[in-house]
N, C-alpha and C positions, 0 to 999 in steps of 0.2 A: 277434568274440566274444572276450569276455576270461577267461582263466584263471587269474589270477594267483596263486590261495590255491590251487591242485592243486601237488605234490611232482614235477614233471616230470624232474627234476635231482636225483640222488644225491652228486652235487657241487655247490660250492660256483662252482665255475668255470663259465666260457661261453667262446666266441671266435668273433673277427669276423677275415675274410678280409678282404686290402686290398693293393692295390698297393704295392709297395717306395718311389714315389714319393710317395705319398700319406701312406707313415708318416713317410717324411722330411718330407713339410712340417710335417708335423703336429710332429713333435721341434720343427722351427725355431721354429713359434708356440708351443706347451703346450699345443695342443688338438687333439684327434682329433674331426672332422666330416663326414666319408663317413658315408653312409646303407649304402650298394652302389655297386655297378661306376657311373661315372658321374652318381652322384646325392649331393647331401650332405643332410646334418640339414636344414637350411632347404626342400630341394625334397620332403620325404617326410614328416617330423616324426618321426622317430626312426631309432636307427642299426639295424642290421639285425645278427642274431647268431643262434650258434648251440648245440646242445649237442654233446659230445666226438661221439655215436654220429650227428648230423645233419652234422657239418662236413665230413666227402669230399663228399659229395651236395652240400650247399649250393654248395663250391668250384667243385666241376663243371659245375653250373648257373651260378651266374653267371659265372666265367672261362671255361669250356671251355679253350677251345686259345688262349686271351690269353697273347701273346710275351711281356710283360715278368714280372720276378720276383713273387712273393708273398709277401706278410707273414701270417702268422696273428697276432693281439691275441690274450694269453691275460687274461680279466677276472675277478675275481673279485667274485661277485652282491653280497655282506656290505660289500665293501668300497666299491663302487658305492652300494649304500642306504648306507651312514654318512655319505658325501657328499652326502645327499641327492639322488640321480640315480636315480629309479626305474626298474626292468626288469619288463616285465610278459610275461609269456606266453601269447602268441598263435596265434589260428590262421592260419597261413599255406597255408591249401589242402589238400585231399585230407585232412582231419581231422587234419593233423599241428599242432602248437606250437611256436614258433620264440619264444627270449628275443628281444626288442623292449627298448632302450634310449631312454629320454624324454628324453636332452638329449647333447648336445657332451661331449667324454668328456678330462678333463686327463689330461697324457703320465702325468703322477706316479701316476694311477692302476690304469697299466695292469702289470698283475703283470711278465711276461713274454711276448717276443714269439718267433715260430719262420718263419726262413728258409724257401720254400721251392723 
């Protein structure tokens, strides 16, 4: 089911959890293409994200107790569509909407990112 015309987000922003190795590859090529833990754009057909109030939850669920460090992507929606990279918001279970990213995401567009 798609939502994409409801105001789910008061922000402008989203963000995608990601391994610290994953964002460094991603720096080496200029593309960020993780889906999730394990999965990239190609195996899923979009990247997986979240809003400020869904992203503990999200982290927890997919890392749980995952040893290595973590990256948060901070994205920002406006800046993603001027690229032409649509985000649609979906439902991901239990009636909840998670932003859904439709393509490979360049470094250059990722706002800021947060150690964790």
């Amino acid at each position: 089911m798609e939502q994409s015309d409801l105001d789910f987000n008061t922000t402008d922003l989203i963000y995608h959890v990601t391994t610290q190795h994953d964002w460094l590859s991603a720096q080496l090529s200029g593309i960020y293409n993780r889906s999730t833990k394990d999965k990239s754009f190609d195996d899923v057909g979009f990247i997986h994200a979240s809003t400020a109030i869904q992203l503990e939850e999200t982290k927890n669920f997919v890392y749980g107790n995952f040893a290595a460090k973590l990256v948060v992507l901070i994205l920002s929606q406006s800046k993603l569509s001027s690229a032409g990279i649509a985000v649609r918001f979906e439902e991901g279970g239990e009636g909840e909407f998670y932003p859904h990213i439709y393509a490979p995401i360049p470094v250059r567009l990722i706002v800021d990112t947060i150690e964790l």
